[in-house]
N, C-alpha and C positions, 0 to 999 in steps of 0.2 A: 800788229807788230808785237813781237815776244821780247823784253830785253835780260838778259842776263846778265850776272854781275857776281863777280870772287875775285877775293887779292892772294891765292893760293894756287896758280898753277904747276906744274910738273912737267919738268922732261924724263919721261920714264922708259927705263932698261924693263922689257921682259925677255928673262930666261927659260929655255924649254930644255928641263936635266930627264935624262932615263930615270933619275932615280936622285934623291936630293939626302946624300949624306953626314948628319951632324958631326960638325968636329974634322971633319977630310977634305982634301981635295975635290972640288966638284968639276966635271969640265961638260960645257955648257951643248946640247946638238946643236942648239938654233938658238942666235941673240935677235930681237928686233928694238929700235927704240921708234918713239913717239914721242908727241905731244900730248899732256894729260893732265891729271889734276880737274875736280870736279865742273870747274868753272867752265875748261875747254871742252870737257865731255859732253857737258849739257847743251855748249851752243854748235859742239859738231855734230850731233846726234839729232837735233833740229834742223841744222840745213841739210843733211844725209834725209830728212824726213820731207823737205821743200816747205818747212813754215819761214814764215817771215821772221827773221830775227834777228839782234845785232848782239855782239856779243864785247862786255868793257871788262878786261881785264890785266892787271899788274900783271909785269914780269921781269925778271930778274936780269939782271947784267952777265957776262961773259959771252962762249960760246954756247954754252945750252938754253940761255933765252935765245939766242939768235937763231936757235936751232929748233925750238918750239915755233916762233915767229915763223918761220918756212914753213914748217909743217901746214899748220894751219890754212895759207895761205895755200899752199898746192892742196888742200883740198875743198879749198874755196870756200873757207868761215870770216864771215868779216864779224876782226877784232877790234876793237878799238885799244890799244896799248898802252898801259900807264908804266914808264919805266923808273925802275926799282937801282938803285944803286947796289942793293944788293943782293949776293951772288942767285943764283936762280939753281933751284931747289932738284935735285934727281933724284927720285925713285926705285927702286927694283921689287920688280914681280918675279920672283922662281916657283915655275910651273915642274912639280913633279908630275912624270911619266909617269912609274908604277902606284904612286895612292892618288892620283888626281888630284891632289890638294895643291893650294896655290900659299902662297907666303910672300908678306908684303914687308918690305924693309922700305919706311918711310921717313925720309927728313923732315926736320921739322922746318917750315918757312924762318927767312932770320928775320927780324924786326926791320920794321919802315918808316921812315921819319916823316913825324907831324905835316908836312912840306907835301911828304909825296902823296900820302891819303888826303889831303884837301885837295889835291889835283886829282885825285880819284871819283871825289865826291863831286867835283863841279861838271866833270867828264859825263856821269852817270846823269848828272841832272840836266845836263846840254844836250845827250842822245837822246831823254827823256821827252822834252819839249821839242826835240826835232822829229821823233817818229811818232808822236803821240802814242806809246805804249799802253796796248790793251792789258798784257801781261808785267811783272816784273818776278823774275829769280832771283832771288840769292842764294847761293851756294857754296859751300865750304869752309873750311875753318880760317879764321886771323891767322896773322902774324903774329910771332911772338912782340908783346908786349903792345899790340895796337889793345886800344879801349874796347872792353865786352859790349859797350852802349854803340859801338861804330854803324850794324846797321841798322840800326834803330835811328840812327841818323842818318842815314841811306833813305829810308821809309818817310822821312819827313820831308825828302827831298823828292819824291818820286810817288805820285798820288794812285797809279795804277792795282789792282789786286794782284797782290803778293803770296808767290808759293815760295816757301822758305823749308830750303834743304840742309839746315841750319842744328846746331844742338849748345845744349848750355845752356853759361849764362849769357851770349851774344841772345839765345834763340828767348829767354826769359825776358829778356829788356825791351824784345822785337814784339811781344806779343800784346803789348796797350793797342799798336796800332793795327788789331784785328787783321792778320794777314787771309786770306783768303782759303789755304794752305799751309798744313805745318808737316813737314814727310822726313822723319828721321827712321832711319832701323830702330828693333827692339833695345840693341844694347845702347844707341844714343839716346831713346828715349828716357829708360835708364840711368845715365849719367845725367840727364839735365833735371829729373825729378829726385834724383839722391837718395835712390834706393837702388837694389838689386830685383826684375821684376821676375818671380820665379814663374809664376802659372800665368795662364791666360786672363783671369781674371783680374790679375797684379796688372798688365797691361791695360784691361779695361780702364781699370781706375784711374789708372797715372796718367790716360790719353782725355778722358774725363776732367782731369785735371785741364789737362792744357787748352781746352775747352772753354772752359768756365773763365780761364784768364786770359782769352780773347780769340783763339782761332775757329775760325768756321768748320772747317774742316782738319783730323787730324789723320793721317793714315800712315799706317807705320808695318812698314817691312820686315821679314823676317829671314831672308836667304830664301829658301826651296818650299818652304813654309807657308803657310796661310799669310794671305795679309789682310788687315785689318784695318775698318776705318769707320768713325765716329762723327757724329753732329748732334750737338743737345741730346735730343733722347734719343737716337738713331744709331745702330752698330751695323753693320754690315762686313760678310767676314768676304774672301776670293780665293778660290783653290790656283796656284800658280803650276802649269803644264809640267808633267817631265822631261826633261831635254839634257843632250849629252853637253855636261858641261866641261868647255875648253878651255875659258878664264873667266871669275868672275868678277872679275874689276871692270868695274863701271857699270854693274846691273843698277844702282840705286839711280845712278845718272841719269842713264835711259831712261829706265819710271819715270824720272821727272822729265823728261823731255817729250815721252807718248803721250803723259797725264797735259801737258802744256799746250801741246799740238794740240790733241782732241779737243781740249777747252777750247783754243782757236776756232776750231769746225765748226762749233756749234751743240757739241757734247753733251749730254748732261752727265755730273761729276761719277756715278757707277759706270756706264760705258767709257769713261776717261781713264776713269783706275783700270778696267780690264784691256784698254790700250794700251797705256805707261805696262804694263803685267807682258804682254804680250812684248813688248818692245824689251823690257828685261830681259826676258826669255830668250829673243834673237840675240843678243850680246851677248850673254854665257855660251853660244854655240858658238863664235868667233874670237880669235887669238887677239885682235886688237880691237882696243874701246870704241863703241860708240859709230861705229861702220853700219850704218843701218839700210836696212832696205823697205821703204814704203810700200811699196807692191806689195812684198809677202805680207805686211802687217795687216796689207788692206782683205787679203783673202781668208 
């Protein structure tokens, strides 16, 4: 059993414009919305993949949790739901046509009260002992104003090896308890060692870093780019395929969900990365996140 866990999901707008003009009227060919946010990516992209998973995550009051909630559910992810009094979070993705670049206008989660994260945390640790998790995720950012130490207290509550899609100070406080995984992109890697990492070698170090204060494994994403991954004295780089990209929101998701399944299988951690790689790769070729398909992966 995989378990996953984020108090960040999204009901997300993507827009598909011929052409995405600053400052003008835009009007849109094609609107689709979803359920999204990293938390749902990862545990849809897992059941899309047929691993065992359950998936516990916050979400917001109105019609767009209620509307996230469906989603999920017609595609057959079981959530376990922690409900948020407040409002739930939308996103939009605008897909330009002519430069293929995508643009992300993201809200920021509103704050949750002391109340509803200890009902988060006892949720997480009840799933825990009920599935005996081989796996645990965490993924995504707080709430505004929840504790940076939150899941570092998740970790205390949930004994399983931990892959943490995590950055910061959340992801600094998480790593005493050696998580198994630590998978941020370059530029969260970045933000959570407090520099700017220009070269590859700047990367080295700072994953080096995260290393040395507790993770087994760190491997850090880069977009279409190399990715890179580290243990004690060990680097290993992965060239990632070229493929027509269509959106690439929720490549990072995917990674962690191919990298989570393979470990499932019986993996060893380089054949894991070049599945989470390959699984990226099929989500940049489709409009909505985390629709995956096992078969192609398998071939």
């Amino acid at each position: 059993m995989i378990l996953v866990a984020g108090l960040t999901p999204a009901w997300q707008q993507i827009a598909v414009l011929d052409r995405l003009r600053v400052g003008e009227v835009n009007r849109a060919r094609e609107v689709y919305w979803c359920a999204s946010g990293k938390v749902l990516n990862v545990g849809l992209a897992l059941t899309q993949l047929g691993a065992t998973v359950r998936t516990v995550s916050l979400v917001g009051s109105g019609s767009a949790g209620e509307a996230a909630r469906q989603d999920m559910a017609n595609l057959g992810v079981h959530v376990r739901w922690i409900e948020s009094s407040a409002p739930q979070r939308v996103c939009t993705t605008l897909l330009d046509g002519e430069s293929r670049q995508s643009t992300e206008i993201v809200e920021n989660s509103a704050p949750v009260s002391e109340a509803e994260r200890n009902v988060f945390e006892a949720a997480l640790a009840d799933e825990s002992s009920q599935t005996n998790a081989k796996y645990l995720i965490l993924t995504g950012s707080l709430p505004t104003d929840t504790p940076k130490t939150f899941y570092a207290t998740l970790l205390n509550r949930v004994r399983a090896p931990a892959i943490l899609d995590i950055r910061g100070e959340e992801l600094l406080a998480a790593l005493p308890h050696r998580p198994l995984v630590v998978k941020p992109n370059r530029e969260e890697l970045g933000h959570t060692v407090r520099r700017e990492l220009t070269t590859d070698e700047d990367t080295w170090q700072a994953m080096s870093e995260v290393n040395v204060h507790g993770a087994e494994w760190v491997i850090v994403t880069n977009g279409a780019r190399e990715v890179f991954a580290s243990r004690a004295d060990e680097r290993l780089r992965f060239q990632p395929p070229r493929v027509n990209v269509v959106n690439p929101i929720g490549c990072g998701d995917c990674f962690t969900a191919g990298l989570a399944w393979a470990l499932q299988r019986g993996n060893d951690m380089p054949s894991a990365i070049r599945l989470g790689i390959a699984a990226a790769a099929q989500n940049a070729e489709q409009l909505l996140p985390a629709r995956l398909n096992a078969e192609l992966l398998r071939t």
